[in-house]
C-alpha positions in Angstrom: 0.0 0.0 0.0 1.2 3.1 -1.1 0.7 7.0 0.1 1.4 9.7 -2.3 2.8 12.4 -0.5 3.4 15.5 -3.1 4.6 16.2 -6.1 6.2 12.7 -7.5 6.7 11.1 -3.9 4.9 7.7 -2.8 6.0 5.9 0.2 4.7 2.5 1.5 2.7 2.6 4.7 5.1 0.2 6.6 7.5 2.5 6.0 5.6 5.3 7.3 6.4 6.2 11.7 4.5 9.1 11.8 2.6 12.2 10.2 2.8 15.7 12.1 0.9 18.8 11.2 3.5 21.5 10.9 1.5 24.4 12.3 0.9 22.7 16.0 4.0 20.4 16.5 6.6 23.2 15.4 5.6 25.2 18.8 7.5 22.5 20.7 11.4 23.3 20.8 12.1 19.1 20.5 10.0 19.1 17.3 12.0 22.6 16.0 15.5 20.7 17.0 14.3 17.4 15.6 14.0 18.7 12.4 16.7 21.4 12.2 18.9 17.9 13.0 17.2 16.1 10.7 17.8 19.1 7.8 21.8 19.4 9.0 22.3 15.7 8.0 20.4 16.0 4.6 17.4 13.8 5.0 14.5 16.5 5.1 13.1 16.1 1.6 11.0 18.8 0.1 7.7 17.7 -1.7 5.7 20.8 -2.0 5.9 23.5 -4.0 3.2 25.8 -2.0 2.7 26.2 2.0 4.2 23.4 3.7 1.3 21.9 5.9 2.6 18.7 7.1 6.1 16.6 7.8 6.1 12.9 7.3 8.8 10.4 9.1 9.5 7.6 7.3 12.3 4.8 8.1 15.0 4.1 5.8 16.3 0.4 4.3 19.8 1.8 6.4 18.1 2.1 9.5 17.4 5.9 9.7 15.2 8.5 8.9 13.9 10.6 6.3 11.6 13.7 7.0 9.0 14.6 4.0 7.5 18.4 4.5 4.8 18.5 2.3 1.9 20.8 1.5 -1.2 18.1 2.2 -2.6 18.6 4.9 -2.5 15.7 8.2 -5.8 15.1 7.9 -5.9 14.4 4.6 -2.7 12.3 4.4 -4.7 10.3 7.2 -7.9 10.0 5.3 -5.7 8.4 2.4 -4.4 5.5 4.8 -7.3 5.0 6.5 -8.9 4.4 2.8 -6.0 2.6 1.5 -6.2 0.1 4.6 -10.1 0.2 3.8 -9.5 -0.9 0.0 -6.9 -3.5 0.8 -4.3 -1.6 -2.0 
């Protein structure tokens, strides 16, 4: 099962650890440092090309991360699992 998360980007969803709206999990100074980190070692990918809404942490096949900003919205990123886990993709 796939989620497409911008632009040309799909990820599986047992790939996926999380999905954060930007707007309320920024206010924490741990989410800011998480991702300032996460930008420093070059795995914050940019799939948006308006406002940036939501980030997306996904696991790598070397055993880290990789952060996707992107400009759908948590809600709607949700919606799109919870039907693709509906649908059996």
């Amino acid at each position: 099962m796939y989620l497409h998360l911008g632009l040309d980007k799909v990820v599986t969803f047992d790939k996926i650890i999380g999905i954060f709206d930007l707007d309320n999990t920024t206010v924490s100074k741990s989410t800011r440092d998480y991702l300032a980190r996460a930008e420093k070692a070059g795995r914050v990918v940019n799939v948006c090309t308006d406002l940036p809404k939501s980030f997306i942490v996904c696991a790598d096949a070397d055993g880290g991360e990789t952060v996707y900003v992107s400009q759908i919205s948590c809600a709607t990123l949700l919606k799109r699992c919870e039907n693709g886990l509906l649908d059996g993709q």
